[in-house]
N, C-alpha and C positions, 0 to 999 in steps of 0.2 A: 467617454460616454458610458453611463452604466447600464447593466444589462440584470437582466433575472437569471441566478445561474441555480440548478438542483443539482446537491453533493449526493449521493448514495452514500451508505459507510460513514455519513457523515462525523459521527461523535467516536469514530475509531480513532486510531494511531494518523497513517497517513491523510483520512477524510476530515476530519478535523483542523488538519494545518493547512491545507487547501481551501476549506472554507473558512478558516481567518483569513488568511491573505486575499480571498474573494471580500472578506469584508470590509478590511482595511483598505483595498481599492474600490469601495462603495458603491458594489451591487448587491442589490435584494438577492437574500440566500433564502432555499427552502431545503431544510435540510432532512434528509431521510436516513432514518436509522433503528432496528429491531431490538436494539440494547441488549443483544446478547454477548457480543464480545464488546458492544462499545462503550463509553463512558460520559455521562452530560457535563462531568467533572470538567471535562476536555473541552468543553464549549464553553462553561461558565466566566472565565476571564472576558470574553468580549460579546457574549451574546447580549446583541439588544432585541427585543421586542418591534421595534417599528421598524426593523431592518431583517429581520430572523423571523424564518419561519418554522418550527421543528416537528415534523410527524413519526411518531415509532411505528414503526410500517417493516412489512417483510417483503424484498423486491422478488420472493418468490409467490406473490399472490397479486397477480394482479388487477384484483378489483381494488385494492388498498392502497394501491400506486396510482393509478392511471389519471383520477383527476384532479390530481397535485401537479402536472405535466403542463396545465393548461396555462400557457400566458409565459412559460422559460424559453429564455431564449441558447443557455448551452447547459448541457448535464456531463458532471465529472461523475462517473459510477466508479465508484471505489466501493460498494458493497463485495462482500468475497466471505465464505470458508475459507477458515485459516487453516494453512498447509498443515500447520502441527496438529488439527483435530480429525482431519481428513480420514484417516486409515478410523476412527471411532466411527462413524456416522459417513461413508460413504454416497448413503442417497440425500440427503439432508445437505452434502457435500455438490453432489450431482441437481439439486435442485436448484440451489442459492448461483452456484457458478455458472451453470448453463440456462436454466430455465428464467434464473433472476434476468439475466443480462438478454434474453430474447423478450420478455419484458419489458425491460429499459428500453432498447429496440423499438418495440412497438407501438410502446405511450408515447415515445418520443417524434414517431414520425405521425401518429393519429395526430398531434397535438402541433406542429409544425417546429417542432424543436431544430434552431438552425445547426449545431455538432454537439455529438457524442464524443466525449474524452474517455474511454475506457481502458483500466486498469487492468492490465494484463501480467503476466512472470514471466521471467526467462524460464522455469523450467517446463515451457510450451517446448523448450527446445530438444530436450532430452526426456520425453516420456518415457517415466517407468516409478509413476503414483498414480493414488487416485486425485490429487490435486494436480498434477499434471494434466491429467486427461481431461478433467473438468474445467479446469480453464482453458484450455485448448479447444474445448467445445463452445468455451462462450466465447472465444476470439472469431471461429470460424462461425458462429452465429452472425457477429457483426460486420465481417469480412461480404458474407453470404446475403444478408439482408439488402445490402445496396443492390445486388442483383434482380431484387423483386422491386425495392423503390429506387428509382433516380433520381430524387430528390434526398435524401438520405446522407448522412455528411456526417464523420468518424475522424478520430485519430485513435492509434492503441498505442500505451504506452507499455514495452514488456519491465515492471519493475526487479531491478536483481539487487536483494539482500539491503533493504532499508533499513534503517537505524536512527536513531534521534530521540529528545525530549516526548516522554505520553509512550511511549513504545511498550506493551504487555509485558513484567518482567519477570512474571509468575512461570512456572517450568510448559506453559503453554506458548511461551511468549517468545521474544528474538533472543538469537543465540548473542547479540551485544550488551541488552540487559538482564541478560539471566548473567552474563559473566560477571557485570557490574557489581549484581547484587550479591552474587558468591563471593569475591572478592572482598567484601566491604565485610562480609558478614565471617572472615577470613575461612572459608571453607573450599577445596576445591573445586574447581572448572570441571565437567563433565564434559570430556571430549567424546563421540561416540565413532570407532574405527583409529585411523591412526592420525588423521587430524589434519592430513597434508589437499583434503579438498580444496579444491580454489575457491574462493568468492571475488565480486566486486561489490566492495559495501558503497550503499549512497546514501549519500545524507540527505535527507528527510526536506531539507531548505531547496536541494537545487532539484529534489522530484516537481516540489511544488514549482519550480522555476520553471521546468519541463512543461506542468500542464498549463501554467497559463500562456506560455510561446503557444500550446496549441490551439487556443482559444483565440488567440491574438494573431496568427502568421495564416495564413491560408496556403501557403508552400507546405505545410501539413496537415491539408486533406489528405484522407484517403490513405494513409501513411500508418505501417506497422512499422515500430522502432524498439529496437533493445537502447535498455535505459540504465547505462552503464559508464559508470568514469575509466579512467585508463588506467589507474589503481589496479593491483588485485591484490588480496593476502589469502594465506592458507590460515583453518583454525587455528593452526598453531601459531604463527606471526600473530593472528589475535589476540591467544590469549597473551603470549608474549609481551604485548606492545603495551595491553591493560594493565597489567599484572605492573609493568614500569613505569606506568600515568600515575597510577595509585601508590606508589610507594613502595608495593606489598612484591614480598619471595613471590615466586609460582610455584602453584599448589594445581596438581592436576590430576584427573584419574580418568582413563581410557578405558570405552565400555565397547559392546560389540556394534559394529554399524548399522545405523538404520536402515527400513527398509525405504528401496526408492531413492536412497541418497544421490546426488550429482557430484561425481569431481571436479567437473570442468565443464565453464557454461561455452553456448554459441558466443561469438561476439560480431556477429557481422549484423549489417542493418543498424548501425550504432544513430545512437537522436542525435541531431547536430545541436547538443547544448556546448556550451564555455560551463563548465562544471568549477564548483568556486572555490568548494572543502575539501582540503585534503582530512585523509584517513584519520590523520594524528590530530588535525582542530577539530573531525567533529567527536572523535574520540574525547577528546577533552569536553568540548562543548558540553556530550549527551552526558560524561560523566560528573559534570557540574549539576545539572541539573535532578539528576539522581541522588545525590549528595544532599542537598536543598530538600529535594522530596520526605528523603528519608529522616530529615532533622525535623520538617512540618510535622509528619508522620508520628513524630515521639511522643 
């Protein structure tokens, strides 16, 4: 049965692939998005008009939001500050992540929206950013809001270290296509520290696999989960593993560490997904498609 679903973030990286696959399963999409980090690029392969609905909207204003709400029946918020701009623009940071998503919250219970899929980080689990703290704010926004309405109905997904096709690959963007694009363009990898951080990279297919089990299971109300494969690499296995996809020597150059960095995430609370990509297909996958890009590109 199709439903009316509203993406936040829509024409980003991860809200864009979530709202294909909403479309390709043939629900009415309304999608929202401020097009400051996002791209319509990213929607154009499948956006139809009698199916798609797209408003540039900021989910930290809520008059601008609220009666786009009316008539959905699940909202994936994927709208977010992106951790790499955070330390520039703190309150802009502090607004979008916290203020946006009590927002979403709001319109969505004024409006009888039956679940909130909200996009949350693992590094809720290790604060010490200003994007830590602000998403940590709009988790415990939504955690907190069921407490004032009991109709009110949530999943949170904490995303760690996504990667995939449309992923920003500009020196703002993931440390997967920044390396890509250094690589190709034979220049070195900016490692920043000594490189031995952990990550669990997830492919971008089985995030989206994640939110629509949330849409779809009801064993996942009310449910905070880390959203993480049983993988993990350090940057350096990264660049590593690239550096050997691509053909190319490694070429690397270590700077001082960021501030706020995580070595090592939580991993309890894990989503009960079946995760499908391993490290090294989507590693290949995303670097196919960047390849492709870059040849359109010329």
């Amino acid at each position: 049965m199709s439903s009316t679903c509203l993406v936040t973030g829509a024409a980003g990286f991860i809200g864009s692939h979530i709202a294909e696959a909403l479309y390709y399963k043939g629900h009415r999409l309304i999608l929202i998005d401020n097009l400051v980090n996002g791209k319509l690029e990213n929607l154009a392969p499948w956006y139809r008009a009698d199916q798609c609905q797209f408003i540039k909207a900021d989910v930290s204003e809520y008059s601008a939001i609220r009666q786009h709400f009316l008539g959905v029946d699940y909202v994936f918020h994927n709208a977010a500050s992106k951790c790499t701009v955070c330390t520039d623009n703190p309150v802009k940071d502090l607004l979008v992540n916290a203020l946006g998503t009590l927002n979403v919250c709001e319109a969505s219970h004024e409006t009888g929206v039956k679940k909130v899929i909200h996009a949350s980080t693992g590094s809720v689990n290790e604060i010490n950013s200003y994007y830590g703290n602000s998403k940590n704010a709009g988790e415990n926004y939504v955690k907190t809001f069921k407490n004032y309405h009991h109709d009110f109905n949530y999943s949170i997904l904490r995303y760690h270290h996504v990667y995939g096709p449309r992923q920003d690959d500009s020196d703002k963007g993931g440390v997967v296509p920044i390396f890509i694009r250094r690589i190709s363009q034979e220049l070195p990898v900016i490692i920043y520290g000594d490189g031995e951080q952990e990550r669990h990279f997830t492919h971008v297919s089985d995030v989206v696999r994640a939110n629509m089990q949330c849409m779809e299971d009801i064993n996942t109300d009310l449910g905070c989960y880390n959203l993480i494969p049983n993988n993990k690499a350090t940057v350096n296995q990264l660049s590593y593993i690239l550096h050997e996809l691509m053909g190319r020597p490694v070429k690397e150059e270590h700077r001082e560490p960021k501030k706020g960095d995580i070595r090592t995430f939580n991993v309890v609370d894990r989503f009960p997904l079946d995760f499908k990509v391993t490290l090294r297909d989507g590693l290949l996958d995303t670097i196919a498609w960047y390849q492709e890009h870059y040849r359109s590109a010329a």
